[in-house]
C-alpha positions as CSV (number, residue, x, y, z in Angstrom):
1,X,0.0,0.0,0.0
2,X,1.1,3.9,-0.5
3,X,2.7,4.7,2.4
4,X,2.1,8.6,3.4
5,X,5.4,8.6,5.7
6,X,7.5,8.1,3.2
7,X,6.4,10.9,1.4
8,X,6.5,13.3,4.0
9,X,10.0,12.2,4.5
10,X,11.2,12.3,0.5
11,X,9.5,15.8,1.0
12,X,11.8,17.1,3.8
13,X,14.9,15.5,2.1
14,X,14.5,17.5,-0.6
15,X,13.7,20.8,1.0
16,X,10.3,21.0,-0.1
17,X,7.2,22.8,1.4
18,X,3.8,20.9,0.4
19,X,3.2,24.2,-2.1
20,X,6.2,23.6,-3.6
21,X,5.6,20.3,-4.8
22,X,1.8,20.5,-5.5
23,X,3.1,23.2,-7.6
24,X,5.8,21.7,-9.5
25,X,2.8,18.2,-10.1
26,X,0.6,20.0,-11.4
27,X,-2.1,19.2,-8.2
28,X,-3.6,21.4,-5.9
29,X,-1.9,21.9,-2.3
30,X,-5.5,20.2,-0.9
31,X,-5.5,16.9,-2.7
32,X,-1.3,16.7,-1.4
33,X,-2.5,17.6,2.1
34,X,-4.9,14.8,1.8
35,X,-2.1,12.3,0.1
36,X,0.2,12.9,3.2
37,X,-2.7,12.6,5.8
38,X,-3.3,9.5,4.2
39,X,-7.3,10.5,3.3
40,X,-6.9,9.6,-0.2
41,X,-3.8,7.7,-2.0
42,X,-2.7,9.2,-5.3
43,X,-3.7,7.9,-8.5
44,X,-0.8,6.5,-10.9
45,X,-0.8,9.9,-12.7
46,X,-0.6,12.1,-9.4
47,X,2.0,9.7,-7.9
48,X,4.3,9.4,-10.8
49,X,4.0,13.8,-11.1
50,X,5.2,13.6,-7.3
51,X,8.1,10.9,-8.2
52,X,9.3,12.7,-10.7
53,X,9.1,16.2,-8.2
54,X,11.1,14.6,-5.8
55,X,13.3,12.1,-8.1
56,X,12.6,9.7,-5.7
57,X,12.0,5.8,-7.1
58,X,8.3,5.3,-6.9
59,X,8.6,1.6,-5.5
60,X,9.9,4.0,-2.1
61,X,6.7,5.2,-1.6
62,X,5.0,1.4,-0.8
63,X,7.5,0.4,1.6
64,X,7.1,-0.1,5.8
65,X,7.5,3.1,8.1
66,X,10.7,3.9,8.8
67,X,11.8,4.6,12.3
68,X,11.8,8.6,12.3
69,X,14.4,10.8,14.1
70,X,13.1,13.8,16.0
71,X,14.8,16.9,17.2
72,X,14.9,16.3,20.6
73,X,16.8,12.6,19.8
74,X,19.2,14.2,17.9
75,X,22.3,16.1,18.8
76,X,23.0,18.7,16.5
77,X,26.2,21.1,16.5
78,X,25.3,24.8,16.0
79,X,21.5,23.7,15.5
80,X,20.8,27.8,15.8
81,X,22.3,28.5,12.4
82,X,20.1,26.1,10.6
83,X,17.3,26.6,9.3
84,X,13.8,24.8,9.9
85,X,14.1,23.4,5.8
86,X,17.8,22.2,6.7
87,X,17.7,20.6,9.9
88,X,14.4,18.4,8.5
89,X,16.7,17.5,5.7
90,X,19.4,16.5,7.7
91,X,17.2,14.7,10.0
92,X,15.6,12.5,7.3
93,X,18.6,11.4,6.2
94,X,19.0,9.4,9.2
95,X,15.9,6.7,8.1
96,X,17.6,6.3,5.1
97,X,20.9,5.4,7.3
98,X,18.5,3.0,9.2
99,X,17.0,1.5,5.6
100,X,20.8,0.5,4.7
101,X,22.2,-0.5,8.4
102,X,19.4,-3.2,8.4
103,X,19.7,-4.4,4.7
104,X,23.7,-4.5,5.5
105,X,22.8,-6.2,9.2
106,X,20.7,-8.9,7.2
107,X,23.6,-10.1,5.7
108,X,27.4,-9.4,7.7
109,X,27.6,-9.8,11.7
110,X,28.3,-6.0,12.3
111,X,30.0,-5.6,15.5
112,X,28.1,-4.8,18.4
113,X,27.6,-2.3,20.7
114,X,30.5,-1.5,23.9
115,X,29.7,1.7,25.0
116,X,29.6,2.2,28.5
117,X,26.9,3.4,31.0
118,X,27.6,6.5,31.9
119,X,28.4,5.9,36.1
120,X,27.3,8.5,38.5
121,X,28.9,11.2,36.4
122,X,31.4,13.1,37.9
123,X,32.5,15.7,35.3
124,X,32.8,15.2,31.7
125,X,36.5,14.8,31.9
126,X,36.1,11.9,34.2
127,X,33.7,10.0,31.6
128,X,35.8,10.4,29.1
129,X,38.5,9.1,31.7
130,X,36.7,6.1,32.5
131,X,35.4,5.2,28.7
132,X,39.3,4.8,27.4
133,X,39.6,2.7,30.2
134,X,37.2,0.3,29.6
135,X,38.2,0.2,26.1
136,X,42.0,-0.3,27.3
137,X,43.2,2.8,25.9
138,X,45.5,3.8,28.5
139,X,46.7,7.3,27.5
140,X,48.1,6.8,24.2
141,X,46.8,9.1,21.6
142,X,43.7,7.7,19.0
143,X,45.0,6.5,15.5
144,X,42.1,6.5,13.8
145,X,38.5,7.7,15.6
146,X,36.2,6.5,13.2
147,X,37.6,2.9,13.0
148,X,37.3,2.8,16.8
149,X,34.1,4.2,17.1
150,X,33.3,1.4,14.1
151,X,34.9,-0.7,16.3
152,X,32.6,-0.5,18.9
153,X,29.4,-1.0,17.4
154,X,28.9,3.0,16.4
155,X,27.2,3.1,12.8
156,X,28.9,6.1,11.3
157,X,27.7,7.9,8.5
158,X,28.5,11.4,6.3
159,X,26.2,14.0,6.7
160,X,23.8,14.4,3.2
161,X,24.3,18.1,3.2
162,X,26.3,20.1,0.9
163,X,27.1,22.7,3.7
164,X,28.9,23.4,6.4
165,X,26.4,25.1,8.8
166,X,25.8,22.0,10.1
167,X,29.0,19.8,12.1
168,X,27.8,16.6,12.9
169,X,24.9,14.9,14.9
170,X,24.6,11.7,17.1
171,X,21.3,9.5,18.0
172,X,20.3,6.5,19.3
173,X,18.0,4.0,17.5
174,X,16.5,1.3,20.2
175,X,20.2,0.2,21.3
176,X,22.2,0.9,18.5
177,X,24.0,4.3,18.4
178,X,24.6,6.8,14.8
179,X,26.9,9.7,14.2
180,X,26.7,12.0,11.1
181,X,29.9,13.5,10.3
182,X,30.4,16.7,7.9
183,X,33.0,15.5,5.3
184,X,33.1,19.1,4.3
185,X,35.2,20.4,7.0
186,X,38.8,19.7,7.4
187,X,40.0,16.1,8.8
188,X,40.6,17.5,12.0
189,X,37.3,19.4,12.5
190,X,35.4,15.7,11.2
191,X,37.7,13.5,14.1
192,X,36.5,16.0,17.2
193,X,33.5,16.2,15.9
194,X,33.4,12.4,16.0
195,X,34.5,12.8,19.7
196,X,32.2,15.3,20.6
197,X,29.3,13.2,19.3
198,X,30.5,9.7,21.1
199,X,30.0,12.5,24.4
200,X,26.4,13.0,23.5
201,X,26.2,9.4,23.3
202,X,27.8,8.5,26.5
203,X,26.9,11.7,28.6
204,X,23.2,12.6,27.4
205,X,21.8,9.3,26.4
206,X,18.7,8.7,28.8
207,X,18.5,12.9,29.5
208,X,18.5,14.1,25.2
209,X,21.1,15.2,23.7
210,X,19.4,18.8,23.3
211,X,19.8,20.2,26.4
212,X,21.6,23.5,25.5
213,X,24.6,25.1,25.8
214,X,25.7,22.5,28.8
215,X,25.4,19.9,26.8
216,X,27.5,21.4,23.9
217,X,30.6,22.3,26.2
218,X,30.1,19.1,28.2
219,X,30.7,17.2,24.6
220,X,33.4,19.2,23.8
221,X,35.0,18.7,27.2
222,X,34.7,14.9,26.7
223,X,36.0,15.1,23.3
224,X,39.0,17.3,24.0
225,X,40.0,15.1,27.1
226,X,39.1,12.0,25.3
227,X,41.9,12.8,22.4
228,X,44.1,14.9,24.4
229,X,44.7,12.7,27.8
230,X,45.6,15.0,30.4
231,X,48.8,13.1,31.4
232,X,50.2,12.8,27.7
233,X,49.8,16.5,26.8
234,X,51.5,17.1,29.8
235,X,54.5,15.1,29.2
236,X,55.0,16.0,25.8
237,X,54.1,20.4,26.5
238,X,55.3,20.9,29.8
239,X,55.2,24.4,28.7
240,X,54.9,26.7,25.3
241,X,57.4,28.7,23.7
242,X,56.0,29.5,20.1
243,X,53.0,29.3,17.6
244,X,55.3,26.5,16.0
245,X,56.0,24.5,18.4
246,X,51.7,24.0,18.7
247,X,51.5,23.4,15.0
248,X,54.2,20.9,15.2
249,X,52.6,18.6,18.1
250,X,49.2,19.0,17.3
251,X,50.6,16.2,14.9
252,X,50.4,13.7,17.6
253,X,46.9,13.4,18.6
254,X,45.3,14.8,15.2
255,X,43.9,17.7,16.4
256,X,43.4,21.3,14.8
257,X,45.7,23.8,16.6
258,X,42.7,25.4,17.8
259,X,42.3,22.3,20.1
260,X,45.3,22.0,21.0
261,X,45.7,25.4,22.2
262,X,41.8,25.4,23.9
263,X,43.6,22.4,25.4
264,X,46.6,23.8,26.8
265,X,44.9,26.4,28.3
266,X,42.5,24.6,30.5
267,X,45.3,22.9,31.6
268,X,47.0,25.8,32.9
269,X,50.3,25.1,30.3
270,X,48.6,28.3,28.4
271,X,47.9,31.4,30.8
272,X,44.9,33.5,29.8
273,X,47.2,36.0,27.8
274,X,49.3,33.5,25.9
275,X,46.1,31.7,24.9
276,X,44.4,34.9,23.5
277,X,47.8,35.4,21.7
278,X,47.8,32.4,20.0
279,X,44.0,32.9,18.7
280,X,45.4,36.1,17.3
281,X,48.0,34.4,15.6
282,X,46.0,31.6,14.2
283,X,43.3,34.0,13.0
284,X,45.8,36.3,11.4
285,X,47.7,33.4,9.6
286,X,43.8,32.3,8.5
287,X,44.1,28.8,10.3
288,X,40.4,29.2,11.6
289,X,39.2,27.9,8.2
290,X,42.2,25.7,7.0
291,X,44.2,23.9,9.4
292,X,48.3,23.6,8.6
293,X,49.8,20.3,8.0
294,X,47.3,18.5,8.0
295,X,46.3,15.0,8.6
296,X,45.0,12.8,6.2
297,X,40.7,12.1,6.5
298,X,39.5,9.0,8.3
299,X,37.3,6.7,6.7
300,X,35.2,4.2,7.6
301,X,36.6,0.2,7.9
302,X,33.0,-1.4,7.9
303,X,31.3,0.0,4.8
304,X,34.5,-0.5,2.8
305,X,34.7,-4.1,4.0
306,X,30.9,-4.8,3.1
307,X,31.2,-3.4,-0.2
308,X,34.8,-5.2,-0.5
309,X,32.5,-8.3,-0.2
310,X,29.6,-7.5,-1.7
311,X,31.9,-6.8,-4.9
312,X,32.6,-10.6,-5.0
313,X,29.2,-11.0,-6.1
314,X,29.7,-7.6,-8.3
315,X,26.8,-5.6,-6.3
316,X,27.9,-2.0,-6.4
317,X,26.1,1.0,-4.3
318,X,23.7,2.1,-7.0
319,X,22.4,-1.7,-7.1
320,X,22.4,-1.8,-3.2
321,X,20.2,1.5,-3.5
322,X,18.3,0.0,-6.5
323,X,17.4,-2.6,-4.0
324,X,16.4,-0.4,-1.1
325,X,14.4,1.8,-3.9
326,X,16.3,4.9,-2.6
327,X,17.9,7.4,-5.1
328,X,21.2,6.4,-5.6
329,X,22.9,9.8,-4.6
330,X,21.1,9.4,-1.2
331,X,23.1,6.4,-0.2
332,X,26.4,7.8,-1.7
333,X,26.1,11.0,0.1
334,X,25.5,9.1,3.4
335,X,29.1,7.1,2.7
336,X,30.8,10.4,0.9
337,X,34.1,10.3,2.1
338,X,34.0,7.5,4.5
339,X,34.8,5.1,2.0
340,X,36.9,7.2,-0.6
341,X,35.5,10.0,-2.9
342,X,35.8,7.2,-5.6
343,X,33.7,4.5,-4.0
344,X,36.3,2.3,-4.6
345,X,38.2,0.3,-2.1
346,X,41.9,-0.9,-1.4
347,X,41.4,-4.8,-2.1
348,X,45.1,-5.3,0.2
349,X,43.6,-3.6,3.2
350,X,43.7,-6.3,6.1
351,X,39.7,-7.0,6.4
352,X,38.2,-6.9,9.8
353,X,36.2,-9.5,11.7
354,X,33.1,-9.1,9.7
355,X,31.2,-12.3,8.4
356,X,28.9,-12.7,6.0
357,X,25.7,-14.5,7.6
């Protein structure tokens, strides 16, 4: 049967209003109204206009409900500078995440969830503490933060906007947690983000991510003590001399120099004037947009492995979308960057414990 949910949701990916589309079909706004309430279901003619609007396969619009992600289950970085159109955009990309994780779960073991409760929580920094412990991190600086969070049963996906208003966002579906990632910003912007969003996920999970201000800095707390371990940063910056000497150890845990220096200075190796120095400095050399010497993008290990294997078989994305009767472009946009610009993979890469079920 025509499902009216999915509509709704092709609608909002696209950026439409209702007008817009009843426009662009050739129907009046009334007879869409009804199609979405699910009064009336269009006619072959009426559906195939709307299709077409919305370049969406019509087989999408006879499939199940989709689990639906709301505001308030999302976190979203610098939510105020979006607007209403492009927040509902970036939110229905994440069923179409959901349509793919369970086709993909259907067929390889993915690994599963080992994020930990968050305890009585002390303080961000001590979660953050506590979480590379369980995972046996010790204090050694992260290689690669999207392979661990892969690692640990995180689904990570690229954000499907072509902007970067938006950072990144994390949510939880039943037991299973998601972060979006913005490909567009540089490497080391995309890895904090990706720590800032496991926060959400260990720090606001039964409260909401959306919480405010609090929240934000209590992610970015967590994030910048979960790459930059107190101990370490202190051993290798016992104190700062230059501008240089940031840019050149920033290196180590993959971090813009922004970080680094925010870093530094709440742990008292930067004193209030040398940190507003060094702001100066990077604004004036225009390292708030770029980032110097820098690191090459993460990508993901799990998506590149499934497609590795589904290759055997010659099934490329645009069949696997074919197959989920999404538009092709929606499911490259959610992997953009997380497995190579290309879509293709390294066949040499050692593959990962993944089994085909």
């Amino acid at each position: 049967m025509f499902n009216p949910n999915r509509l709704i949701l092709a609608r909002k990916r696209r950026k439409l209003t209702k007008k817009d589309i009843a426009s662009k079909a050739n129907i009046s706004p009334v007879t869409l109204t009804r199609i979405e309430k699910g009064n009336n279901p269009p006619d072959p003619d009426t559906l195939e206009a709307i299709a077409y609007v919305l370049q969406f396969p019509i087989a999408f619009f006879f499939g199940d409900d989709i689990d639906e992600l709301t505001t308030e289950a999302a976190s979203f970085r610098s939510l105020a500078s979006m607007t209403a159109k492009a927040k509902d955009a970036a939110l229905a990309s994440a069923p179409l995440a959901y349509l793919f994780t369970d086709w993909v779960a259907e067929r390889f073991n993915l690994p599963s969830t080992d994020l930990m409760e968050p305890m009585e929580i002390n303080t961000p920094e001590g979660a953050a503490r506590s979480l590379r412990q369980h995972w046996g991190l010790g204090e050694k600086p992260i290689s690669n933060m999207i392979k661990l969070l892969e690692s640990k049963g995180v689904r990570v996906f690229s954000l499907s906007e072509n902007t970067k208003k938006v950072d990144a966002f994390s949510c939880w579906r039943n037991e299973t947690p998601y972060v979006f990632l913005n490909t567009f910003k540089t490497a080391e912007h995309s890895r904090f983000d990706a720590a800032h969003e496991l926060g959400h996920l260990i720090l606001h999970k039964h409260g909401g991510p959306n919480q405010g201000k609090d929240a934000e800095k209590e992610a970015n707390s967590f994030a910048s003590s979960f790459l930059m371990p107190e101990a370490d940063v202190i051993s290798e910056i016992p104190f700062v001399t230059s501008l240089n000497q940031i840019l050149s150890t920033k290196k180590r845990w993959k971090v813009s120099a922004a970080a680094l220096a925010y870093r530094l200075h709440k742990l008292g190796i930067l004193s209030d004037w040398q940190f507003r120095t060094v702001c100066i400095q990077l604004n004036d050399n225009g390292y708030r947009n770029s980032e110097p010497n820098g690191i090459e993008r993460e990508t993901s290990t799990v998506w590149e492995i499934v497609f590795r294997d589904l290759w055997k078989d010659r099934i490329t994305k645009t069949d696997v979308a074919k197959l989920l009767n999404i538009p092709a472009e929606e499911l490259e946009s959610l992997l953009f960057g997380l497995i190579g610009i290309s879509g293709k993979v390294d066949i040499n890469k050692q593959k990962p414990q993944l089994r085909i079920i």
